[in-house]
C-alpha positions in Angstrom: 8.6 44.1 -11.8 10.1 42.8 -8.5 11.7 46.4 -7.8 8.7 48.1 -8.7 6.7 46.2 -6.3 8.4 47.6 -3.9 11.5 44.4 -3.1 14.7 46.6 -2.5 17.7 46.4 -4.9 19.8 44.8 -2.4 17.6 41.3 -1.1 16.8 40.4 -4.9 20.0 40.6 -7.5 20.4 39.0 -10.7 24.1 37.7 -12.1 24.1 36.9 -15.6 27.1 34.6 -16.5 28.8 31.1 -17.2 30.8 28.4 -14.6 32.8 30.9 -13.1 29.9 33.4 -11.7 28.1 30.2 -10.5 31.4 28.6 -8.9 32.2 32.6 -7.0 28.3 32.4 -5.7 29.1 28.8 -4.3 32.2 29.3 -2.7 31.2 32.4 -1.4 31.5 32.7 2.3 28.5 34.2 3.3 26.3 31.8 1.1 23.8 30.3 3.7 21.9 28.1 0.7 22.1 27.4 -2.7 18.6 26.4 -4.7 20.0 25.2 -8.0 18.1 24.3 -11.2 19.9 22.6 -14.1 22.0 19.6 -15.4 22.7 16.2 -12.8 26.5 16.5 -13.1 26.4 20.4 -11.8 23.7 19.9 -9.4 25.9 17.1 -7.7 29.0 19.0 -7.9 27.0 22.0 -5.9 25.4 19.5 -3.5 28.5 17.9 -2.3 30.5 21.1 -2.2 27.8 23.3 -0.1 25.8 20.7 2.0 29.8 20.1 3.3 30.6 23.7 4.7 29.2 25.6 7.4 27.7 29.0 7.7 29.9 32.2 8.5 30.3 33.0 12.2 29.7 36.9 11.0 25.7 35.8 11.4 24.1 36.2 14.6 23.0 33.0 14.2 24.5 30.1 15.5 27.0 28.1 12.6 25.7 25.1 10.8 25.7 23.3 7.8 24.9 25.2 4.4 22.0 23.8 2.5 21.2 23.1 -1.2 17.8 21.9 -2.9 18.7 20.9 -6.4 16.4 19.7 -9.5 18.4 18.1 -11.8 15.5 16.8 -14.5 14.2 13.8 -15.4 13.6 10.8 -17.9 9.9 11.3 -17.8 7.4 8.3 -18.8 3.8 8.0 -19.3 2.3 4.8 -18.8 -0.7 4.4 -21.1 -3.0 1.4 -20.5 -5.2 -0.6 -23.1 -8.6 1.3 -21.7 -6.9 4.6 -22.3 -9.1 7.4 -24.5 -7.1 8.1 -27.2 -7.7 11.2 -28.1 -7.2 12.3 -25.1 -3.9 10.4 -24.8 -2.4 11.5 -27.8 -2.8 15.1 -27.5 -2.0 14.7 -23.6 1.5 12.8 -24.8 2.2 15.2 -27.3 2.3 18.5 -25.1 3.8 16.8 -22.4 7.3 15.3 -25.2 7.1 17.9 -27.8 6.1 21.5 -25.8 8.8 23.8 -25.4 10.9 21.6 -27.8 11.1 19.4 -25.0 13.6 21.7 -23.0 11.6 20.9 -19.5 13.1 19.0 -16.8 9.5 17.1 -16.7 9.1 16.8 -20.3 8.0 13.3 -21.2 10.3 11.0 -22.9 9.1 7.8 -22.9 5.9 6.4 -23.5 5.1 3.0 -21.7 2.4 1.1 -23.6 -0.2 -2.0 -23.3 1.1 -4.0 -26.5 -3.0 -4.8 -27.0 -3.0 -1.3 -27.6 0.3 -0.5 -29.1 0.1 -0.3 -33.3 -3.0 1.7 -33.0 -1.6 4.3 -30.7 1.4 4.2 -32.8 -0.8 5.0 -36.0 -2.2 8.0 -34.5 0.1 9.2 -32.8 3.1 9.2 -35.7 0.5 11.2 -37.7 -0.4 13.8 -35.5 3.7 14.4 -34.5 4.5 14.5 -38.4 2.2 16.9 -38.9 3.7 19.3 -35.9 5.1 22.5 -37.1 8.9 23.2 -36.3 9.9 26.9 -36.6 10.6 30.3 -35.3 8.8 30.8 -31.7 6.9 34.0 -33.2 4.8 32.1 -35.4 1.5 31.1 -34.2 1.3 27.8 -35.8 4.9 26.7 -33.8 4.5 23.7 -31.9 8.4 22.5 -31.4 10.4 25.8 -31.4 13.8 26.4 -31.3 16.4 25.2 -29.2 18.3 27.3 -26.7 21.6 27.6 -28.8 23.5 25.8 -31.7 25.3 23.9 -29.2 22.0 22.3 -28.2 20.7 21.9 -31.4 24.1 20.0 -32.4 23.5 17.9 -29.0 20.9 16.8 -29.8 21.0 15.8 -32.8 23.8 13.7 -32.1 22.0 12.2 -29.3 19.1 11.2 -32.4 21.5 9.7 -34.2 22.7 7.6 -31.7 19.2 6.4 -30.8 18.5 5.5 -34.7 21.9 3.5 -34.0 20.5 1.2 -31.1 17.1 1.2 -32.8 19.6 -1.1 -35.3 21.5 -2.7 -33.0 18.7 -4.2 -31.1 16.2 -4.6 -33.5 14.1 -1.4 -32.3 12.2 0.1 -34.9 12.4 4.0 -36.2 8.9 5.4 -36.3 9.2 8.6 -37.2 13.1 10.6 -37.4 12.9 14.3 -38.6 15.9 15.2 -36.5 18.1 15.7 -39.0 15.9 17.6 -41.3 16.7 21.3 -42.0 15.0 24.0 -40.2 15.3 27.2 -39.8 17.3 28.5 -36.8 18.2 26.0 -33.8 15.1 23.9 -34.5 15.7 19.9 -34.5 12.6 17.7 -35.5 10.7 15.3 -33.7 12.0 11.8 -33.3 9.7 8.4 -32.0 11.7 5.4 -31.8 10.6 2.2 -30.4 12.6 -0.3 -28.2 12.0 -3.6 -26.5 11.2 -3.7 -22.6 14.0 -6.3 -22.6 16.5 -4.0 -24.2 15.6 -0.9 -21.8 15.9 -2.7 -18.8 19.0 -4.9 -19.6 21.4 -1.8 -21.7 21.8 1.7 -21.1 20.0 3.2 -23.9 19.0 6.9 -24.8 15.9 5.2 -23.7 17.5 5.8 -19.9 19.2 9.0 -20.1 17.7 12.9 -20.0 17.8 14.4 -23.8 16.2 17.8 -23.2 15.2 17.7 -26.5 12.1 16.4 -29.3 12.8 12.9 -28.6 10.6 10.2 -27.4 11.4 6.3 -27.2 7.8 3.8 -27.0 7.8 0.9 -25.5 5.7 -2.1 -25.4 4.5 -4.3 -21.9 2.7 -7.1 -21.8 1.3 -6.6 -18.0 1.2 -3.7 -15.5 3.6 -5.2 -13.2 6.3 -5.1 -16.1 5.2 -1.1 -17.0 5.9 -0.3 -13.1 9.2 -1.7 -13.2 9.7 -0.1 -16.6 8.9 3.3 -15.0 10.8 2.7 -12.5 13.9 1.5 -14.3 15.9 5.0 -14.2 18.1 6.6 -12.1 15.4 9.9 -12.4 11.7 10.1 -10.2 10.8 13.5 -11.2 7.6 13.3 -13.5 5.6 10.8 -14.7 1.7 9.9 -16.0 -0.6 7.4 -16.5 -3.6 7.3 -19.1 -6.0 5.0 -17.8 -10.0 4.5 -17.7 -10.3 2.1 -15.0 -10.1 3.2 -11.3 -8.8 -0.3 -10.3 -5.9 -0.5 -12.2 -5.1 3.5 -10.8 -5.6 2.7 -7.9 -2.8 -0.2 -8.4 -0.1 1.7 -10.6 -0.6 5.5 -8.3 1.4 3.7 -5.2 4.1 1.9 -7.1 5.3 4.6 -9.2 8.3 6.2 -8.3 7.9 9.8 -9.3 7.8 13.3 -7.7 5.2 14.7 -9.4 2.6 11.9 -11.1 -0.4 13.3 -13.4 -3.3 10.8 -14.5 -5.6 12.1 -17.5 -3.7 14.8 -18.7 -0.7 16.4 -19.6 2.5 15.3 -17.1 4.3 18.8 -17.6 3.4 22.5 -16.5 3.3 22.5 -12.6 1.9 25.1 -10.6 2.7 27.1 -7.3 0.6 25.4 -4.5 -1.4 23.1 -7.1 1.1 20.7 -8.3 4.6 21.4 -5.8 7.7 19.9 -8.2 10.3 18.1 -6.9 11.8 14.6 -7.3 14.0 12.1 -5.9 16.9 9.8 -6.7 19.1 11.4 -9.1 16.0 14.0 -10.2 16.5 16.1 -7.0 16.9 16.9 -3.0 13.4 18.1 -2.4 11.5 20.0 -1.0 8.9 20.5 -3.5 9.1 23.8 -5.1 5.8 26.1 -4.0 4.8 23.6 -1.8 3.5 24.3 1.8 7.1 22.7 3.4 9.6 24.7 0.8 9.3 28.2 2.3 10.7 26.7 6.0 14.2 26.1 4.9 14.7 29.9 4.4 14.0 30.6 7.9 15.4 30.5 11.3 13.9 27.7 13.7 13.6 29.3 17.2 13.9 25.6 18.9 17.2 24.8 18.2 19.0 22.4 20.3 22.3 23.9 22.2 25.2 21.9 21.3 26.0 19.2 23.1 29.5 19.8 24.7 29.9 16.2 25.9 30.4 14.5 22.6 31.6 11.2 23.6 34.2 9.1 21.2 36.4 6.8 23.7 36.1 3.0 22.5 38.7 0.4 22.7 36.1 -2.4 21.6 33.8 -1.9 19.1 30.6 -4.2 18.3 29.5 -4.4 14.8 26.2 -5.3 13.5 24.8 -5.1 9.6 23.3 -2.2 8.1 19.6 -2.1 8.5 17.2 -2.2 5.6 13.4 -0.7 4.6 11.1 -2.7 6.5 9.4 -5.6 4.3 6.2 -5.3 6.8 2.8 -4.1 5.7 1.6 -0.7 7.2 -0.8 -1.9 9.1 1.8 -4.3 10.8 4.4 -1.4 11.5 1.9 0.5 13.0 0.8 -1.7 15.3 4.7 -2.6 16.5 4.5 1.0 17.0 1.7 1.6 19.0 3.2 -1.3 20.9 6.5 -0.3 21.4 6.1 3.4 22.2 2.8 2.2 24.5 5.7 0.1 26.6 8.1 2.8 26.4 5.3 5.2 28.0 4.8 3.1 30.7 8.8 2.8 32.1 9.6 6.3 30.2 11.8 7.3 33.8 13.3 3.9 33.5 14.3 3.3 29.9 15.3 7.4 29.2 16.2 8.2 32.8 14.3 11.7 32.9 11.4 12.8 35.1 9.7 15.9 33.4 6.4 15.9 32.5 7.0 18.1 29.6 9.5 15.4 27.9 7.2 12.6 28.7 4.0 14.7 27.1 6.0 14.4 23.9 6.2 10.7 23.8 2.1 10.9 25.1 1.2 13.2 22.0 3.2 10.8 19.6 0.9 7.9 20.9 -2.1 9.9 20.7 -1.4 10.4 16.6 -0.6 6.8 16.2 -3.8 5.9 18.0 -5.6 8.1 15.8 -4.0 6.7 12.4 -2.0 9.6 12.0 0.8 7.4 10.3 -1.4 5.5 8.7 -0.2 7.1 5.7 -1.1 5.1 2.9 -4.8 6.4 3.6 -3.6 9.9 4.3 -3.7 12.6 1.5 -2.3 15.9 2.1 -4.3 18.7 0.2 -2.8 20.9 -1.8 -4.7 24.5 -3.5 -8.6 22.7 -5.0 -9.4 23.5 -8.8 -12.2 22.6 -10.8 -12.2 19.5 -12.2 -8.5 18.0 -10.6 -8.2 16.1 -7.6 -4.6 17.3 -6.0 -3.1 16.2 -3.5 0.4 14.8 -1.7 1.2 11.4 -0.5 3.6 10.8 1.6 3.8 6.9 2.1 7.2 6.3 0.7 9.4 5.9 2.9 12.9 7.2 2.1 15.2 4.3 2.7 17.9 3.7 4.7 19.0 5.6 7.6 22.0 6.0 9.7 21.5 7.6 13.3 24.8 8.8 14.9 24.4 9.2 19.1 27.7 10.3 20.2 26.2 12.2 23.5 26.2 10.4 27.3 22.3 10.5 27.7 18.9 9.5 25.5 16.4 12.2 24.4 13.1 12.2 24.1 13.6 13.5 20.7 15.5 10.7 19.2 13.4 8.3 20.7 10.5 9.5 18.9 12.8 10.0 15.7 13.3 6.3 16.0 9.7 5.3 16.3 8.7 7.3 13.2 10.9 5.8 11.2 10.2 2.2 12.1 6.5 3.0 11.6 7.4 4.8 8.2 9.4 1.8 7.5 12.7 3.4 6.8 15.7 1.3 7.6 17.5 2.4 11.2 20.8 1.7 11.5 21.7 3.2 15.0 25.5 4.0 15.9 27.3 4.7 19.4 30.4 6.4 19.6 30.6 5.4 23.4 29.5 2.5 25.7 27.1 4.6 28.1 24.8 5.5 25.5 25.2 2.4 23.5 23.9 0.4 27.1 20.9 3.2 27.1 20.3 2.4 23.4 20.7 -1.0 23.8 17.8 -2.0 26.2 15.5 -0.2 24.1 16.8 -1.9 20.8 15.8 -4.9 22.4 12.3 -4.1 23.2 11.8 -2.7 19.8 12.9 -6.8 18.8 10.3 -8.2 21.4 7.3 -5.8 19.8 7.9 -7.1 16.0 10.3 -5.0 14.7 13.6 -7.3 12.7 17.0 -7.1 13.6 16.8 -6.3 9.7 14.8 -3.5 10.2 16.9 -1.9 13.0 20.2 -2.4 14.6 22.7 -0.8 17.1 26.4 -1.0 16.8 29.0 0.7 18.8 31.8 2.6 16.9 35.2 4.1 16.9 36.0 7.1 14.9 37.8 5.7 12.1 34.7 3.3 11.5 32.5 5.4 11.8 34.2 7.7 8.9 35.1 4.8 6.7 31.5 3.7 7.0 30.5 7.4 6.3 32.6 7.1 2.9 31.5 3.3 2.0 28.8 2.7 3.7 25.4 1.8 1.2 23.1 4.2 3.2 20.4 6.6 2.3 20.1 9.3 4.7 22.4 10.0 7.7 20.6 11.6 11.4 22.9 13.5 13.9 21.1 12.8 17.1 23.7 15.3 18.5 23.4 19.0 16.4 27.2 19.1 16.3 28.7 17.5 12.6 32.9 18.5 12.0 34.1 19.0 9.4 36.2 15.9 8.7 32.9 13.7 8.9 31.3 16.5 6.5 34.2 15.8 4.1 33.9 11.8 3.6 30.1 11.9 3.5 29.8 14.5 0.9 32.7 13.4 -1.2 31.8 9.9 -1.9 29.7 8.7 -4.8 25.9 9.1 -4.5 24.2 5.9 -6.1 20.4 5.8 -6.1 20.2 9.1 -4.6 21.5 11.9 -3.4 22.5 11.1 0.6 20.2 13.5 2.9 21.8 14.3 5.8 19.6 16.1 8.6 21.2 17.2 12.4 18.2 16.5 15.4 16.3 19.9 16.4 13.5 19.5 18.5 9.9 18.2 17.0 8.1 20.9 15.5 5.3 19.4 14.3 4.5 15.2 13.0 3.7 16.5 9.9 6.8 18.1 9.3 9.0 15.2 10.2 7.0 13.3 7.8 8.1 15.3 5.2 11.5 14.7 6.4 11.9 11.4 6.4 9.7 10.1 3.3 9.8 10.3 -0.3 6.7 13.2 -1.1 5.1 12.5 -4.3 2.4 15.3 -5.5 -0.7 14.2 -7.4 -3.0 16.0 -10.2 -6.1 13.4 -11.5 -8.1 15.2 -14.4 -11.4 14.8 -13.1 -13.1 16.3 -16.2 -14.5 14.6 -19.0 -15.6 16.1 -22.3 -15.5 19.3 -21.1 -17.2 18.7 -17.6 -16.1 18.6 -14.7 -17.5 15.0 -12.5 -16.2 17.1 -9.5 -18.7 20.2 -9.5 -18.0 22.2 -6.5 -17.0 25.7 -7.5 
């Protein structure tokens, strides 16, 4: 269809094989960027071993560091509260787990539920899952069809039986367990077991770990406090849902959810190109969203590149070490204001503090003022359209920030640039730990550091440390950070090497080398954790939300 549409033979291919074609593609020289779809173990492998190598001098363009976007799936819940509608939430729960035979990375697999609420929803919901037809694909009446291969099928079962096994151990119950009945082809049935909240957030349970397969574990809270930590409880953030009739206690779970895509009202699987962008965090994925607004910028060439700086600086005989900085603990409306302050005083002495005197460089710190003044960062009140359909509100927050940062300055002078890239991410609230290779730009840093202390922000929240090389790489390969900023464009190889073969914890570590602003919004995305929205507005087959 692609061909006949008129996309030559040789810009779209299609390799059909197992590890070894997807190991030569990799490896390949001339690979620029890898966008990878499939198990966590493969997608970190591919992360680590691309993000760490440059591009081919045989482009025109300059070298720099290959990129890879993975989505690596999910342990998907849904949250259902004790004003839920039923119905609704049974049949919403039961495409989301059992579609597909499960075999979506966004599949739900765990149902979070009001205990109030509980024995009824199990009641209905048991029924309506026995009574799920499991067969060939070709027949109409299939709900659960086949897995992808006897392999699978085995898998999974295996995986069922080892559920039914902790249900024992730790006093879980087993509500409903076809999975070892006999079906035709690679069918397995559908399985509902129930734990405790105590035992899924105190073992690592099936109830924690991706199945791919018609398997779904409930479980009980007594208070929405204790179903957000719950959700939160894995080392996943791709999809997740909530079926709730009352706007205050939405309006409560939405921000706390940790999630890339979160539905309310209906199903939590089946996203679409500009309506509902996938992607996730933590072990789930890289980002960007897939057909979402930013995705489509990583394939092209920026045309405001920074030169390389050719005075890279390491030449330290004393070093001065300070802690790693952490997420700020500061309400919004708090950061914000240490913002406005901070860049406001920075404005004022620009010549003095960065030693430049263009108007053009100090127009960029003017225009960043200007959007904090007009609550352009204020982003818990921000919501970022995506493509309007009847009857779904859908949008993209972006009000989470990403974590904790490491800033690497090994040049002789300050930038506009990075100063800027510092004030976003204290108003954000990211952690910035800032490291000098040298003591002349670790005296320019320093002076601002300070003022950034007298206008609010913690030594907690930001620090500045001066480092030699062999810190500096043993902190690359130890250190507990979640993002990594190269305020220089210039990143070697041996740094490359100890960053990307260490072990990733909560997430997968981002690593981003300074070009010039392009636009706020764009850094945004950059340096926050985007989480895409669909709320079913419709009730009983119309929509509250009439516009057409």
């Amino acid at each position: 269809l692609c061909y006949a549409a008129g996309i030559p033979e040789d810009v779209l291919q299609i390799s059909v094989g197992e590890a070894i074609v997807g190991r030569a593609i990799v490896e390949h020289e001339l690979i620029v960027g890898i966008v990878f779809t499939g198990s966590k173990v493969v997608g970190e492998e591919i992360y680590k071993k691309i993000s760490a190598q440059q591009t081919s001098s045989r482009y025109s363009f300059a070298v720099q560091p290959k990129f890879a976007v993975t989505e690596m799936g999910g342990k998907n819940a849904i949250i259902v509260t004790n004003n839920s509608e039923l119905d609704e939430t049974v049949s919403g729960i039961i495409y989301s787990a059992f579609a597909h035979a499960g075999q979506k990375c966004s599949a739900a697999s765990r149902i979070i539920i009001d205990r109030k609420l509980k024995e009824v929803f199990v009641q209905r919901f048991c029924s309506a899952v026995d009574d799920l037809c499991v067969g060939a694909s070709t027949n109409f009446a299939t709900v659960i069809n086949p897995l992808i291969s006897l392999e699978d099928q085995k898998r999974v079962k295996k995986i069922a039986i080892t559920a039914k096994e902790e249900v024992l151990h730790y006093g879980g119950r087993i509500i409903l367990d076809k999975s070892q009945n006999e079906f035709s082809g690679f069918c397995v049935g559908p399985s509902i077991f129930e734990l405790s909240s105590d035992t899924v957030l105190k073992h690592d349970t099936i109830a924690k770990q991706e199945v791919f397969g018609p398997l779904i574990h409930i479980i009980g809270y007594d208070s929405i406090d204790e179903a957000i930590t719950i959700f939160n409880s894995t080392e996943y953030a791709l999809t997740g849902g909530l079926f709730c009739q009352s706007q205050d206690d939405i309006d409560y779970i939405l921000p706390k959810l940790e999630a890339g895509n979160i539905y309310v009202n209906r199903p939590s699987t089946g996203a679409r190109v500009a309506i509902e962008p996938l992607g996730g965090f933590k072990k789930s994925g890289t980002g960007p969203k897939a057909g979402g607004k930013s995705y489509i910028r990583l394939f092209s060439q920026s045309v405001s590149v920074m030169n390389k700086d050719e005075n890279l600086k390491y030449d330290l005989q004393i070093e001065v070490k300070n802690y790693l900085a952490h997420p700020s603990k500061l309400l919004e409306e708090r950061r914000i204001y240490n913002a406005k302050k901070l860049a406001g005083s920075i404005y004022k002495q620009f010549e003095v503090y960065l030693g430049l005197v263009t108007e053009q460089e100090k127009s960029k710190l003017k225009d960043f003022l200007k959007a904090l003044r007009l609550n352009e960062l204020n982003l818990s009140d921000r919501q970022f359209s995506n493509r309007y359909i009847p009857g779904q509100l859908s949008y993209i927050k972006k009000d989470m920030a990403l974590g904790s940062g490491l800033f690497l300055d090994a040049s002789t002078k300050l930038t506009t640039d990075s100063v800027i890239d510092l004030l976003l991410n204290l108003a954000i609230g990211n952690g910035v730990s800032l490291i000098a290779t040298n003591n002349i730009i670790f005296n320019k840093w320093k002076s601002l550091i300070e003022l950034a202390h007298s206008c609010g922000f913690s030594p907690y929240n930001i620090s500045l440390s001066l480092y030699k090389r062999s810190t500096l790489l043993s902190l690359f390969a130890e250190g507990d950070y979640d993002f990594i900023v190269f305020l220089n464009k210039q990143i070697d190889e041996e740094i490359s090497q100890k960053i990307y073969h260490r072990e990733f914890k909560g997430q997968l570590v981002k690593v981003f080398q300074k070009q010039e602003q392009v636009n706020l919004d764009t850094s945004i995305d950059q340096y926050t954790k985007c989480r895409s929205f669909a709320i079913n507005t419709m009730r009983h087959g119309a929509p509250l939300e009439l516009t057409i």
